[in-house]
Structures are given as C-alpha cells and as structure tokens.
C-alpha positions as CSV (number, residue, x, y, z in Angstrom):
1,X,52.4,21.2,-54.6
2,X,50.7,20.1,-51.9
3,X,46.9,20.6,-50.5
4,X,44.1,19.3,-48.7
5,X,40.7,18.1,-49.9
6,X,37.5,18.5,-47.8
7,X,34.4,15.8,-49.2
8,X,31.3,18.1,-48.2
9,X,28.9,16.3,-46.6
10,X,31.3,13.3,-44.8
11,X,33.7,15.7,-43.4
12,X,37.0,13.4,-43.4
13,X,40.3,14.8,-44.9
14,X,42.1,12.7,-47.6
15,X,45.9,11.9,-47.4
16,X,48.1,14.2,-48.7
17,X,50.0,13.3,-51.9
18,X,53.3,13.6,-51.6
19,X,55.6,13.5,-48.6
20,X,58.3,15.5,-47.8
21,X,61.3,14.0,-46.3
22,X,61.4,15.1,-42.9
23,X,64.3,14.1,-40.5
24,X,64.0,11.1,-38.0
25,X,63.2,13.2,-34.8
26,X,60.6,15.2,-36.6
27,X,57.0,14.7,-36.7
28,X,55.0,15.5,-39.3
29,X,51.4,16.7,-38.3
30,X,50.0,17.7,-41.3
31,X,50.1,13.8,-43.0
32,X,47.8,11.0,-41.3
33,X,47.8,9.8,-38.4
34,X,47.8,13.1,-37.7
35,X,46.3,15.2,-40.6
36,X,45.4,18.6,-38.6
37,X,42.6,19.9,-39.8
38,X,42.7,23.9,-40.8
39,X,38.8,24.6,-42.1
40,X,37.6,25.5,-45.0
41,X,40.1,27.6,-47.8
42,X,43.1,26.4,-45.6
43,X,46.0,24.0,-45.2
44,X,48.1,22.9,-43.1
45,X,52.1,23.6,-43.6
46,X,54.6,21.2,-41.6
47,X,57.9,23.3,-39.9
48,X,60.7,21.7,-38.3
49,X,59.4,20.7,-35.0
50,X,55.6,22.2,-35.2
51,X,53.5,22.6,-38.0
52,X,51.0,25.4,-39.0
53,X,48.0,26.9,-40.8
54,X,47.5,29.3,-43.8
55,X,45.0,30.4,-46.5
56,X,44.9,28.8,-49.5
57,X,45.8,31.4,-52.9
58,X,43.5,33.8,-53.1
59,X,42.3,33.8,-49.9
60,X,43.4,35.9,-46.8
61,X,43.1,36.3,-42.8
62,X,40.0,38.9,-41.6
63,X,43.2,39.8,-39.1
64,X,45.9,40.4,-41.9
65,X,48.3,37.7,-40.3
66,X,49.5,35.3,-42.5
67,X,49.6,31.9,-40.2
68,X,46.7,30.7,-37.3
69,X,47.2,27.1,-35.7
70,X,43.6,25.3,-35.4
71,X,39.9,25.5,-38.0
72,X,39.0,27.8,-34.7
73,X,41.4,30.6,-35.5
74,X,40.0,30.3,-39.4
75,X,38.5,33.4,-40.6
76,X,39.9,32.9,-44.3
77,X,37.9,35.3,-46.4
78,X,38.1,35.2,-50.7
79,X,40.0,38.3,-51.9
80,X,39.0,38.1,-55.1
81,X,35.1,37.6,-55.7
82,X,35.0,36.5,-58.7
83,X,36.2,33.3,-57.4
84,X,33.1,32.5,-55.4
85,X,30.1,32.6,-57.8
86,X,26.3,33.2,-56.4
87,X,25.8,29.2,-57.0
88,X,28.9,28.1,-55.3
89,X,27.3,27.9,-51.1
90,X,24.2,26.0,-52.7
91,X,26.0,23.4,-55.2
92,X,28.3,22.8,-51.7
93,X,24.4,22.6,-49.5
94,X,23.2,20.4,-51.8
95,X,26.1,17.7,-52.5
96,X,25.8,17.2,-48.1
97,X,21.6,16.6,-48.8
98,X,23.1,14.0,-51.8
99,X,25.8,12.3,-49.8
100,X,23.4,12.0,-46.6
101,X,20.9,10.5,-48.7
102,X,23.2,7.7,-50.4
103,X,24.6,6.4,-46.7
104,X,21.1,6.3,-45.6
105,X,19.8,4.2,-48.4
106,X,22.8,1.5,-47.6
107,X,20.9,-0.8,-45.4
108,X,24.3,-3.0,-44.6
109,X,25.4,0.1,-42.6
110,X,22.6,-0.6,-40.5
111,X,20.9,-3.9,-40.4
112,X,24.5,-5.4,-39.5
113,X,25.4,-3.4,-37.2
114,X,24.3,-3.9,-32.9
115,X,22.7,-1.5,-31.3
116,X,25.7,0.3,-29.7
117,X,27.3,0.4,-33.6
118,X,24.2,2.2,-34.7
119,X,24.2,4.7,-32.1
120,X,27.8,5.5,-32.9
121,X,27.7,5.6,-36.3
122,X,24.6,7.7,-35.9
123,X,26.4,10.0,-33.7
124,X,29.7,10.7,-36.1
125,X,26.8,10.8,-39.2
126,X,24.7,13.9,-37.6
127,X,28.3,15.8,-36.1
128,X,29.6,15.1,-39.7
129,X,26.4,16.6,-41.3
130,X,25.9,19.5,-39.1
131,X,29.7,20.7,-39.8
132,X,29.7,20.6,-43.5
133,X,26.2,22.3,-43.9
134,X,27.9,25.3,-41.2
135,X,30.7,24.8,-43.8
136,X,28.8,25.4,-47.0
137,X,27.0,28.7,-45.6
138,X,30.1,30.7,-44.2
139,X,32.0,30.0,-47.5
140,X,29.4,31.8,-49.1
141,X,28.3,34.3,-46.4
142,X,27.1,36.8,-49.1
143,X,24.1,34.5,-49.9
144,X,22.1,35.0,-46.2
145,X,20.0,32.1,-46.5
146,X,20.6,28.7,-48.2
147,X,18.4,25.8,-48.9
148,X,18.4,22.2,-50.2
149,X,16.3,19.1,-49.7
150,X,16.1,15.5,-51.6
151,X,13.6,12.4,-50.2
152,X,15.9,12.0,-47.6
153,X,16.5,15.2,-45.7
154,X,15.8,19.4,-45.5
155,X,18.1,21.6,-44.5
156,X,18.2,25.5,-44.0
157,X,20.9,27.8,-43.2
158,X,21.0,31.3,-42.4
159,X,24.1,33.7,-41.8
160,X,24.6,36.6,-39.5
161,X,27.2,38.8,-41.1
162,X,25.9,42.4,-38.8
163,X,26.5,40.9,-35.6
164,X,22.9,41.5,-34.2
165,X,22.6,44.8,-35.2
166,X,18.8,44.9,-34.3
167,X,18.2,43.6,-30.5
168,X,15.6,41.0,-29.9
169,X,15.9,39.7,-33.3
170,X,14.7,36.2,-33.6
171,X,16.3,33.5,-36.7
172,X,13.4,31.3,-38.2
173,X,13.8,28.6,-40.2
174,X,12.4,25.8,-41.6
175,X,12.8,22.3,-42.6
176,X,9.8,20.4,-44.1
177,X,7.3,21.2,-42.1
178,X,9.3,21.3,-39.2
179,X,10.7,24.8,-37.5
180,X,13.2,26.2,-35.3
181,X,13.0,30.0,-33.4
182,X,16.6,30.7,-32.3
183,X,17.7,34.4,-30.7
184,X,20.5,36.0,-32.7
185,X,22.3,36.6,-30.1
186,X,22.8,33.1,-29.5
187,X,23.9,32.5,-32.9
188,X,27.2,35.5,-32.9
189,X,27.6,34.2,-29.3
190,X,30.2,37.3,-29.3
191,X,31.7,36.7,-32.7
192,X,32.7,39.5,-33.7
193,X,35.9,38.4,-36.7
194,X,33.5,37.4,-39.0
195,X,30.2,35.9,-39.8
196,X,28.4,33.2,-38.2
197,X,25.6,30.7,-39.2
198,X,23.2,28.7,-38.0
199,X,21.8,25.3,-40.3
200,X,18.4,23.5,-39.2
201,X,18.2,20.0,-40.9
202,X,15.4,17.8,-40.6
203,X,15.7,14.4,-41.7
204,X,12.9,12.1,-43.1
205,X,13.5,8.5,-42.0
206,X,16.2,8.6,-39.6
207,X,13.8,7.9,-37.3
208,X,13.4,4.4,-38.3
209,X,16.6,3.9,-37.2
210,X,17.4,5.6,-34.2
211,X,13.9,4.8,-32.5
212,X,12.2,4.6,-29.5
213,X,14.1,1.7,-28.1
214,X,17.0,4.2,-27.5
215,X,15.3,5.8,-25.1
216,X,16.1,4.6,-21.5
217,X,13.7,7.0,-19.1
218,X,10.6,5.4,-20.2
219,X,8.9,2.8,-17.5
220,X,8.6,-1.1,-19.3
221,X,4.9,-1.0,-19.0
222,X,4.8,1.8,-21.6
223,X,4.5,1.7,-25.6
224,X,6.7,4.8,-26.9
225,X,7.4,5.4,-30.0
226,X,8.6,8.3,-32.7
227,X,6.1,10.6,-33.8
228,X,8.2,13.3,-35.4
229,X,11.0,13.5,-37.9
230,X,14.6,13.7,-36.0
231,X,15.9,17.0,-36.4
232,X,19.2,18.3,-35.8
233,X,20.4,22.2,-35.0
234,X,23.8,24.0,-35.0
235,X,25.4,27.2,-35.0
236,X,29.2,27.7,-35.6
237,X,31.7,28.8,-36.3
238,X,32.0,28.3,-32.8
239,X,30.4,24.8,-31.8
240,X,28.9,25.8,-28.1
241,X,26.3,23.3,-26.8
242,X,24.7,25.7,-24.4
243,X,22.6,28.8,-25.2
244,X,21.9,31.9,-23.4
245,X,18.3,31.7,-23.9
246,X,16.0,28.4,-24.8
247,X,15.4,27.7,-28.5
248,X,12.1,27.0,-29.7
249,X,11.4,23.6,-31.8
250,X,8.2,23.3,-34.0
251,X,7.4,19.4,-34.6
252,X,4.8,17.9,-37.1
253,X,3.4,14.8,-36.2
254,X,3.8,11.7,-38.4
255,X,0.9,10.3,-37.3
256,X,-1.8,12.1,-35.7
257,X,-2.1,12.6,-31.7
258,X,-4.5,10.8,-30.3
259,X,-6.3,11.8,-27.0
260,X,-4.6,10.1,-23.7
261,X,-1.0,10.0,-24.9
262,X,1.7,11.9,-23.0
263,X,4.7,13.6,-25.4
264,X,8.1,14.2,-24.4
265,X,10.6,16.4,-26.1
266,X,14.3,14.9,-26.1
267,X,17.4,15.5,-27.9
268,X,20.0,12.5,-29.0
269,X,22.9,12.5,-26.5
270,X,26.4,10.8,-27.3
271,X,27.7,8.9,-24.5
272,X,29.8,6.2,-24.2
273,X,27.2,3.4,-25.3
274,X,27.2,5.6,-29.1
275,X,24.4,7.4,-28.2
276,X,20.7,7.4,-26.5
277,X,17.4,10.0,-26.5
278,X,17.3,12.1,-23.0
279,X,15.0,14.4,-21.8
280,X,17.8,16.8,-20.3
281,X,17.3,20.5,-20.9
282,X,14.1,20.1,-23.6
283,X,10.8,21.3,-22.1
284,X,7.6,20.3,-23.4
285,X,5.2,23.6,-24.5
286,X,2.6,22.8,-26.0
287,X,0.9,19.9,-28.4
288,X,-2.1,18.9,-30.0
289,X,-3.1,16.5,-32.6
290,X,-1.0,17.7,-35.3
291,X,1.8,19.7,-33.8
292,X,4.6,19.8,-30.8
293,X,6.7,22.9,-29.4
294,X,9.7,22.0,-27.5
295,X,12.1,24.9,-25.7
296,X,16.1,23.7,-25.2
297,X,18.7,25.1,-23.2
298,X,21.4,23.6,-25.7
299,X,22.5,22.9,-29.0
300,X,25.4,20.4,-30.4
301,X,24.9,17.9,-33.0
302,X,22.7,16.1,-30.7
303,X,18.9,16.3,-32.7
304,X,15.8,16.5,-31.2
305,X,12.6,14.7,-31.7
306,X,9.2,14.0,-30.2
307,X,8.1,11.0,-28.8
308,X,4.9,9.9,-27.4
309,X,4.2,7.1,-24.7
310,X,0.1,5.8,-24.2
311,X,-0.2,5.9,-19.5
312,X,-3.4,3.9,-18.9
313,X,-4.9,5.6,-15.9
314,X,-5.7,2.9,-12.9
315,X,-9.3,2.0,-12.9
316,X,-8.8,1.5,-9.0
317,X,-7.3,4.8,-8.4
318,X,-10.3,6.5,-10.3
319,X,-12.9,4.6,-8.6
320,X,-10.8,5.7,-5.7
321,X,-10.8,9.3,-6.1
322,X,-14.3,10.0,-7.2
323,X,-15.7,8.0,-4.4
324,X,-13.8,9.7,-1.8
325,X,-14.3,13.2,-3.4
326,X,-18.2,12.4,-3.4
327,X,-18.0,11.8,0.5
328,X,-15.7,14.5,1.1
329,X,-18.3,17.1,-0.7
330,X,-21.3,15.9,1.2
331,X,-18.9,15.9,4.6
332,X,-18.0,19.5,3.3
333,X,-21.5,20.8,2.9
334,X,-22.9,19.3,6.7
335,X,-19.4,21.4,8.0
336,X,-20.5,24.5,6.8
337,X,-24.1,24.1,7.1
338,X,-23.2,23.4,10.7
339,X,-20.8,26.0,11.1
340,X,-23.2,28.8,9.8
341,X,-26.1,27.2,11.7
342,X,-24.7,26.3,15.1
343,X,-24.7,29.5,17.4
344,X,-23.0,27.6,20.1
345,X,-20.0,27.5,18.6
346,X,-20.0,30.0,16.7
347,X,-16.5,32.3,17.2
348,X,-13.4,33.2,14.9
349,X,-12.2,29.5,15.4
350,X,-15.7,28.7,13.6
351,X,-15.3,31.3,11.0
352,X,-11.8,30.4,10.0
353,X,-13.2,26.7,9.9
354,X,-15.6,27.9,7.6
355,X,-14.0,29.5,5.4
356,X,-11.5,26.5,4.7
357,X,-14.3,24.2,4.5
358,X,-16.0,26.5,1.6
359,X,-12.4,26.7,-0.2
360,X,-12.2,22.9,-0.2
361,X,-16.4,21.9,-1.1
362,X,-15.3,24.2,-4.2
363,X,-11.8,23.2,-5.4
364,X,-13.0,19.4,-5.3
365,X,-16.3,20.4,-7.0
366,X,-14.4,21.8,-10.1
367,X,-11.4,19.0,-9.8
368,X,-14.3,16.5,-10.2
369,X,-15.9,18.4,-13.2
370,X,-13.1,20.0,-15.2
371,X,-9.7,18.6,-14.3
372,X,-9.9,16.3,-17.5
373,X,-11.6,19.6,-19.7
374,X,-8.3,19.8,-21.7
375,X,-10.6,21.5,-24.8
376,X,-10.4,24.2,-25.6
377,X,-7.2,25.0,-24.3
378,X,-7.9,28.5,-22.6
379,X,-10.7,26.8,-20.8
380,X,-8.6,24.5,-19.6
381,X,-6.1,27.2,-18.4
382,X,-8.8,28.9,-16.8
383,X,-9.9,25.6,-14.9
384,X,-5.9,25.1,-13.5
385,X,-6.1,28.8,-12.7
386,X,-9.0,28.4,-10.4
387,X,-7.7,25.0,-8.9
388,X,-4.4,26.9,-8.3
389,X,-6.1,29.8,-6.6
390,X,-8.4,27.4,-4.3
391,X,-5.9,24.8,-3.3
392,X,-4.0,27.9,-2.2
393,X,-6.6,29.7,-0.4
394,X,-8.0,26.4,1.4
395,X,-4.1,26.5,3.0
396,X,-4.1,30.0,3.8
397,X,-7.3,29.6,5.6
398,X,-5.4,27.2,7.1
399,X,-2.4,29.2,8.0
400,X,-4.9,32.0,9.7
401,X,-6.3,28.4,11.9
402,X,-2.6,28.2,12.7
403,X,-2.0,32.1,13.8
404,X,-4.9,32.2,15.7
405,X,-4.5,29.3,17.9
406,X,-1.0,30.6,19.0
407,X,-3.1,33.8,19.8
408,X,-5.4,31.8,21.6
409,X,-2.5,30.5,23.3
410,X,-0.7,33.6,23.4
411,X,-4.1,35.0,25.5
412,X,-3.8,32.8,28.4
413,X,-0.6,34.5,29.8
414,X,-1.4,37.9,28.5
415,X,-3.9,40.6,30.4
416,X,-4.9,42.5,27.6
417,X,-4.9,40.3,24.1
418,X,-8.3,41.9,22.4
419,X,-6.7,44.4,20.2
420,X,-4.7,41.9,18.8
421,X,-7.7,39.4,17.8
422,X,-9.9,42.8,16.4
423,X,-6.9,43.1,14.4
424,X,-6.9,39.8,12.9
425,X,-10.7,39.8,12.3
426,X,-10.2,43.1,10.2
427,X,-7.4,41.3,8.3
428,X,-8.4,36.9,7.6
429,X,-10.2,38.4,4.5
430,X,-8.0,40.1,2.9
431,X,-5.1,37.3,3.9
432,X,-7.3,34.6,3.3
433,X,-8.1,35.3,-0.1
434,X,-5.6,38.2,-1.0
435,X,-2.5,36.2,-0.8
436,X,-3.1,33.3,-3.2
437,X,-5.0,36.1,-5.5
438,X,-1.3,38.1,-5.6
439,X,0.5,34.0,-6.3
440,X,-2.0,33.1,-9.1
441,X,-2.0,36.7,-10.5
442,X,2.1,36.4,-10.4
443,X,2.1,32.8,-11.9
444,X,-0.2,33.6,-14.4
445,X,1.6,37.0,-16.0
446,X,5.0,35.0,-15.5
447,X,3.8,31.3,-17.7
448,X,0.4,31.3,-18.6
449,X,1.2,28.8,-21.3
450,X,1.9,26.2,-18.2
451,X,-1.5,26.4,-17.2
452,X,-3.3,23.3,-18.6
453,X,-1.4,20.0,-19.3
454,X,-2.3,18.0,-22.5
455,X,-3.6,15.6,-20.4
456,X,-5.3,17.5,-16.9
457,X,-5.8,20.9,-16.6
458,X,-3.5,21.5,-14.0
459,X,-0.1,23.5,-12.9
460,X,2.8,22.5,-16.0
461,X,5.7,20.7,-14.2
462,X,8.4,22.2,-16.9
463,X,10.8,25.2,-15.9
464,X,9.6,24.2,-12.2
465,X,6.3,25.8,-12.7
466,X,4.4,23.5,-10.2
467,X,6.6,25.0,-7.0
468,X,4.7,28.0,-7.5
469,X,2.0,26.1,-5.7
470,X,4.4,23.4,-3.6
471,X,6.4,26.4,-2.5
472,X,3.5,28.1,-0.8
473,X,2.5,25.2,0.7
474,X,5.7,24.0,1.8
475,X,6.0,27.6,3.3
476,X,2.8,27.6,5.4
477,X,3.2,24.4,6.8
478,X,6.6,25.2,7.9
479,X,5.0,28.4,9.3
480,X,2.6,26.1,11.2
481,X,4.8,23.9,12.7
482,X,6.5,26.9,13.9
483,X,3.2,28.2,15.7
484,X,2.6,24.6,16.9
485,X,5.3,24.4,19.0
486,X,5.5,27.5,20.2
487,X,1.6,26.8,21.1
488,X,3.1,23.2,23.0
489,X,5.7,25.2,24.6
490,X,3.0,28.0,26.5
491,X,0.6,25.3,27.0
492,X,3.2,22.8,28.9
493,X,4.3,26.1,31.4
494,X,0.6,27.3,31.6
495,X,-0.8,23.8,33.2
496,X,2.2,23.7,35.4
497,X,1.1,26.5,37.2
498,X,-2.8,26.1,37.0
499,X,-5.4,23.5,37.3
500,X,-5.5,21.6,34.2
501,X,-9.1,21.5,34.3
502,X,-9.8,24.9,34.0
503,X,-11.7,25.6,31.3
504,X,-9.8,28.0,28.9
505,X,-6.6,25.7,28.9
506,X,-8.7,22.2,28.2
507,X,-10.6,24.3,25.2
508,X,-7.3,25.3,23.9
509,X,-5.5,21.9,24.3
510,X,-8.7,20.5,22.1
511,X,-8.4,23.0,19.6
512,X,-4.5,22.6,19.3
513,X,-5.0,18.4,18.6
514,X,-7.4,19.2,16.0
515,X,-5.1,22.3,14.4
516,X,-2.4,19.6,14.3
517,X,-3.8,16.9,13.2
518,X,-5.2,19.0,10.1
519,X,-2.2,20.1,9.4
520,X,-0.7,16.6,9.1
521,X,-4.0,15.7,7.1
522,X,-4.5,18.6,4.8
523,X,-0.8,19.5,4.3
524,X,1.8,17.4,4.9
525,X,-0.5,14.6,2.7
526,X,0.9,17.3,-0.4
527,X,4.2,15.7,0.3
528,X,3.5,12.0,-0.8
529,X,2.6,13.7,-4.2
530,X,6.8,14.3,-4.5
531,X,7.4,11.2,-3.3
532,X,5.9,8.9,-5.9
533,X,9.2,7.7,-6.9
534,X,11.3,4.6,-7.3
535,X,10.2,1.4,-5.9
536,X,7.5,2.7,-3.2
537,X,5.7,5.1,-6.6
538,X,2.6,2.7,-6.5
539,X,1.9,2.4,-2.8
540,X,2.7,6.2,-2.6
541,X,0.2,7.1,-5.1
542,X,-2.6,5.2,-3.9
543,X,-2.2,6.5,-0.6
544,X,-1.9,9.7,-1.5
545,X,-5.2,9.5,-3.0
546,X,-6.7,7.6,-0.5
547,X,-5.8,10.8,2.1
548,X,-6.2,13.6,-0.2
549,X,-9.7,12.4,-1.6
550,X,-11.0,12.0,1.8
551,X,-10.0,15.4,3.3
552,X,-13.3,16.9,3.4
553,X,-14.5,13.9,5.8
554,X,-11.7,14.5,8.0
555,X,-12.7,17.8,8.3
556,X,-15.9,17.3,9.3
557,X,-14.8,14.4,11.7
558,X,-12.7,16.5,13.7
559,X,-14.7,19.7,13.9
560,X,-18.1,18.3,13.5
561,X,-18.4,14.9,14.7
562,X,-15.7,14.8,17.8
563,X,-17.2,18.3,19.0
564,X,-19.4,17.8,22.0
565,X,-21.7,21.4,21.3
566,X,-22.1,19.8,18.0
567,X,-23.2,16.6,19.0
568,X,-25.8,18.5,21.5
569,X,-27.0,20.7,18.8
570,X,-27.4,17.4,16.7
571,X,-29.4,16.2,19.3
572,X,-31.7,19.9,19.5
573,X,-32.2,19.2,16.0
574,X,-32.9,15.6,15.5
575,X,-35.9,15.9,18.8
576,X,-37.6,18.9,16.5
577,X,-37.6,17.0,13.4
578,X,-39.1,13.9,14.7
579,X,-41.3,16.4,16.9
580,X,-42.4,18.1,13.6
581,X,-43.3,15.0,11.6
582,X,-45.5,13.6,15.0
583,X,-47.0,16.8,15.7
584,X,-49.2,16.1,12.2
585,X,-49.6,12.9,12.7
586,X,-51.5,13.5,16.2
587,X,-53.6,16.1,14.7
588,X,-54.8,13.6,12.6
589,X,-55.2,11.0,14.8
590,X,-56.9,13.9,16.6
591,X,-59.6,14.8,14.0
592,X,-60.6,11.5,13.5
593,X,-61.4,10.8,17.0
594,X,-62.4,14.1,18.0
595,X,-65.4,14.5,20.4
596,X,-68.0,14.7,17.6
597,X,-66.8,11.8,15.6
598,X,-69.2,8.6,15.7
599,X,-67.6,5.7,15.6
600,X,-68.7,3.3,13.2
601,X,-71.4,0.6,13.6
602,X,-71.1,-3.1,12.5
603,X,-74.2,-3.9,10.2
C-alpha cells in the first residue's frame, strides 16, 4: 500500500515506498522528482498518462466527488470523529514550535552560510512554518483557537468555520507580547467549501539573524537596527498576499525607544538575492517608548518587524531656521503694524496684505515653540492641527491677493467694476479663513491619528496624508498663475492703447511684480520640500530653508520697504520722533536759562 507522509513543521514530502512499474512512455508524477503534493489527509494516485488526488480512508470531499488534482482543490473532511481527538490540532501546533526551535539552535546552518544563503534559507524556513501551522489548525477546525510556544517561538491560530456570519468582525491574536488585528473578511476571502484560518507566529531570536543589514533603503550615515521580534502572518487555505483592508500589527520593543529615533515598519520580501526587509505597503501608526503599530496592505510568508534608525538633525540647518524665523517675525510685526497704521495706503490690496502677514507672524510663532512638543501626544496633534490650518490660510490669503489683482486688472477695461469688488470685500473673510477651516476640519475627522509625527508635530506622510496640505497649495498656485497671466495678457493690450504713465496702469503693473514675485517666494518655495531627493537632497534642503525661514522679511521687503507711501510715511514718523525727544530737551535748556535765572558768579 502506498501513502504519503507530511513532517509538520518542515513541510517536505518523503519518497514513496514502493514503485509501481509503469511503462517507458509514462510518467510517474506522484514519485520524486515530481512528488505532487495533495494537502493534508490526501494522496496522490498515478493513472496511465496523468496522475490524481484522493482522500485518504476515512476521510471524504466537502463536494462528495471522489478525485480533485492540486492541495487547492483539498477540502478532505474526517467522516468518522472519533478519529480526530480534541488533542490531535495542538500535539500537530506544537511539534512545528519544536522542529522550528531545533533548526534554529544549529548555528552551522547559519554562521556558514553568505548572506544571500541566509536570506534564502530564511525565506523557505518562514513559508515552510507558516504552511504547517495553517495545516495543524484546519485539520482540527472544531478546536477555534490553538496555541503553542517554546524559548524559541509563539504561535496562535484561529479558524473561521461561519464564514463571517457577523459583519465588521475583527480576528485578534497574540504572540508573546506581540499582536495582530485582522478583518474576517479578509481571512474567508470568499471561502465558502470549508473553513479557513489564520496563524500569527512571532519568533524570539530570529532577529539575530535576519538583521538590519538586510535592509537596503536606509542612507549609510545611519545606525539601524531591530527593535522588535520578527513576526510572521498567514491566512489559508488560500495563500493570497493582498488584503482587502490593512492589517494592524502591535510590536513590543526589545529595547526601549529612546527620544530622537525614527521607526519604520517593514515586512521580509523574497527576491532573487533570498530575501531583504522593505518598506512597501506597511505604514507606520503610532510608537512610543515601549510599543509600535504598523497597518499592511498584504500578507504572505513575508514577516514583519520594526526597526529604528537614530537622524542627527544639522546643527547648521537649525541655526538656520531659528535665525531666519526670528527676522521673519520681527519683519512680520513692522508689516502689520505698518499696514494697520499707514492711512496712505490703506485699501483692500492692504487688507489682504494684512491678513497674510498675521497668518504667517502666527504659524512661525507656534512652529518655533511647539513643532518639536511631541508630549503628550494630543497636544502635539493639536499643535500640527493649527500649523495645518495657518500654513493654509496664509495661502488662501494669498489666493484672494491673486483674485483681486486680476480684478484690479479686470477694472481698467471695464465701466462699471464696483459691485464686483463690494462683493469680494463681503466674501475675503469667510474665504480667507473658511476654506482651510472646511480642509483641516475634513483631514482631521478622516486621520486624526496622522496628526503629530514621533518626531515633529506635523502632517503624517503615510496613506498620503501630507497632500491634504500640498494639494491645496499646489491648487492655489496653479490658480494664481492662471490670474497672472491673464493679468499680463490685459495689461500688455491696455498700455498699447494708453499712455504708460498714467497712473492706474503703473500702480497696477507694481502691484502685479510684487503679486508675482510672492507667489514664486511664498509658494512655489513649498516645492523644494518634494524635491529633497537623490543626489541634490542636501543642497535642496538647505535652500529650502534658507527661502522658507525668511518669508516674513520678504514680505515686508516688497510691501513695506520698496513702497514709496511707506517710505514717506517712515519719513512722517521718524521727524515726530526725533521732534518729540528735542521738544524736552529745549524746555529744559529753556528753564535753565529762562529770563529770571542768574547766572552763576565765579568766587
């Protein structure tokens, strides 16, 4: 009689004993090299010309057939159950823990091998261990959860045998002290023959081996190493690697987090080196000192770990951006001191001016006192919040500059334009500080765990999170380019038929320059932030902050500094201080040598 033996824990099928004589032409696919695997309670039976599968005694199809061709087609269920006793799924459990923990504990398997060798054998190990623990909990799907741990690994299995009967239902398990969340749904995947499980494994010093020098996407200049146990996660019987919604992974630290380090969450991803850590599809959540949660889009026998990498900040950069931000709040606060205090130039131009210089004084103010409050976290939250809302504001207010200088524009070859600007001037307050309200408000109710990073409390950049303040921007200064050149466009047909001196036009040119060299300065600056990549990262960073930090002195450069009402005004006030401090001075000088003062006499 023939059969096949599965080793749990190893996965590799043994040769058959025996052969039957087949003829020449005929291939036998059930012996090696060949050996087709069937699954579990199965074998494989040899025909003239093809080959097939069938249950073992004892053991029949879900469908009734008699024959399937491939493990996939396996739904072989014990007739009989007194042939599966209660202990049966967790003896099976616990010989893979055992086997697992005697390859580990060979060293020759590891210290001989290269680094490509490793990564293999690693590979085939985790796939091999992830199939026999599926294995061990559908042959016993009457016992829902199984467990089994040794000094070497943890490993939990559940199985689904309703098919999700209850909606949002939600799989927990736990190995060590190390968790997984995991919809149901994702588990069935649309199983619907027969039950389906789902293991969690978490091993304790695997980590040692496959460690942080198999991960490729960190730079050279930084120290990374493992701070979590290497866990692994599958679901069968069907093997898919993607999920219809994200997985949640719970990681203790092994050593505690200190403050400064970044964490990344990545998963162990065969390739055709054996095997390397990636960040692809695993999302960072949330850490602190003792614990990380990771989301992922996919699950294989890939496992998925934390690791942490220490970025020194630049001391130059930082001496950079506080100096600028200091120059640009003092340059913000002489703007709208003169704005609110100059009459002769006081207008909408000057209100919208105003109002972007205010935005700005106060989203550099709190960027210089909280962005590195990361404690407590909900402060922190609240802190990116308010960043997010006045970044947004400060380019609204700048998109209103933009709409109203095409109206000023618009003015010069239309009669009758003042309903138009009473419009506007019922409607920049509401826009101005409506608009990012509605964004933040959205964002917020959408992710509010991606406000606050563990390292700046600022917009997350997982699940693209950080366009919901990039994509506004990008937006508006699109928008303003738009106005720009349809503002180029009147003015260039307008001085062709008038006097370019006239008044109205020269005014408007003026204003146009400064509109577009703010929108250059204050928006298109955003875009070196994307562009601190590759080989050009540094110089890209340190002019990005070089132009960003100093955005409150351009601002009063342009509309303070280069106006010639201001510099008048200047001049008003500068004669009336130095008239005040001389006017007591006289009256001194005054009293002392007033008509009935006697001068001294030498003795």
């Amino acid at each position: 009689m023939r059969g096949s033996s599965l080793l749990p824990g190893l996965c590799f099928l043994l040769s058959l004993p025996g052969a039957v004589a087949q003829k020449a032409k005929d291939i036998n696919e059930c012996e090696p090299p060949f050996s087709v695997y069937c699954g579990l309670n199965a074998e494989c039976q040899n025909v003239e010309g093809s080959f097939h599968c069938h249950c073992v005694s004892g053991y029949s199809l879900l469908s009734g057939d008699t024959e399937f061709k491939n493990s996939n087609e396996n739904t072989c269920q014990d007739t009989t159950s007194s042939k599966t006793p209660p202990i049966k799924g967790k003896k099976m459990l616990q010989q893979v823990v055992d086997n697992f923990e005697s390859l580990v504990t060979s060293k020759t398997l590891w210290e001989k091998g290269e680094k490509r060798e490793v990564a293999s054998a690693t590979t085939s190990i985790l796939r091999n261990v992830e199939t026999s623990a599926l294995e061990s909990a559908l042959k016993a799907p009457d016992q829902k959860v199984l467990k089994a741990h040794n000094s070497a690994m943890a490993v939990e299995t559940q199985v689904v045998t309703d098919n999700c009967l209850e909606e949002r239902k939600i799989i927990s398990l736990q190995a060590q002290r190390n968790s997984m969340d995991i919809h149901c749904n994702a588990v069935v995947q649309g199983n619907t023959q027969g039950p389906s499980a789902v293991a969690f494994i978490s091993y304790v010093s695997l980590g040692n081996i496959i460690n942080a020098t198999f991960f490729e996407e960190m730079n050279e200049s930084d120290r990374v190493y493992l701070n979590s146990q290497v866990v692994s996660a599958a679901i069968g019987p069907k093997r898919n690697t993607s999920l219809p919604k994200t997985v949640t992974l719970s990681f203790q630290h092994t050593k505690m987090k200190p403050s400064g380090k970044k964490a990344f969450c990545v998963y162990w991803k065969s390739s055709q080196e054996g095997g390397r850590w990636s960040t692809d599809g695993c999302f960072l959540i949330h850490v602190n000192e003792s614990h990380t949660i990771c989301n992922s889009t996919h699950l294989s026998s890939f496992a998925v770990l934390m690791a942490f990498t220490s970025q020194e900040e630049d001391p130059v950069l930082t001496v950079i951006t506080y100096v600028g931000l200091g120059l640009s709040l003092l340059c913000l606060l002489l703007a709208a001191l003169t704005f609110l205090l100059c009459k002769a130039i006081q207008n909408m131009s000057t209100s919208l001016h105003l109002q972007l210089s205010l935005c700005l004084f106060l989203a550099h103010l709190l960027f210089l006192v909280g962005i590195d409050q990361t404690k407590p976290q909900v402060l922190c939250a609240i802190i990116a919040g308010a960043l997010h809302y006045l970044y947004l504001a400060a380019f609204t207010w700048m998109l209103l500059e933009g709409l109203h200088l095409f109206l000023t524009a618009r003015n010069l070859t239309v009669v009758n334009y003042s309903s138009v600007n009473k419009l506007m001037r019922k409607l920049m307050f509401p826009v101005g500080y409506g608009v990012p309200a509605v964004i933040v408000a959205i964002s917020a109710a959408s992710r509010p765990h991606l406000y606050g990073t563990p390292e700046r409390c600022w917009l997350h950049l997982d699940q693209g999170f950080i366009w919901g303040f990039l994509g506004p921007v990008c937006a508006i200064v699109c928008v303003n380019l738009v106005f720009f050149i349809l503002v180029l466009w009147i003015l260039k047909r307008k001085i062709s038929s008038l006097n370019s001196e006239v008044s109205t036009i020269q005014n408007t040119k003026m204003l146009t320059f400064k509109a577009t060299a703010q929108l250059f300065i204050l928006g298109c600056t955003w875009c070196l932030g994307i562009l601190q990549v590759g080989p050009a990262a540094q110089f890209m960073t340190y002019l990005f902050t070089i132009i960003n930090s100093l955005q409150g002195v351009f601002v009063f450069l342009v509309y303070c500094l280069l106006s010639q009402q201001v510099w008048k005004q200047y001049q008003t006030w500068f004669r009336e201080i130095v008239k005040s401090k001389s006017e007591p001075e006289t009256y001194t000088l005054s009293s002392k040598f007033g008509p009935d003062s006697k001068p001294s006499q030498d003795k």
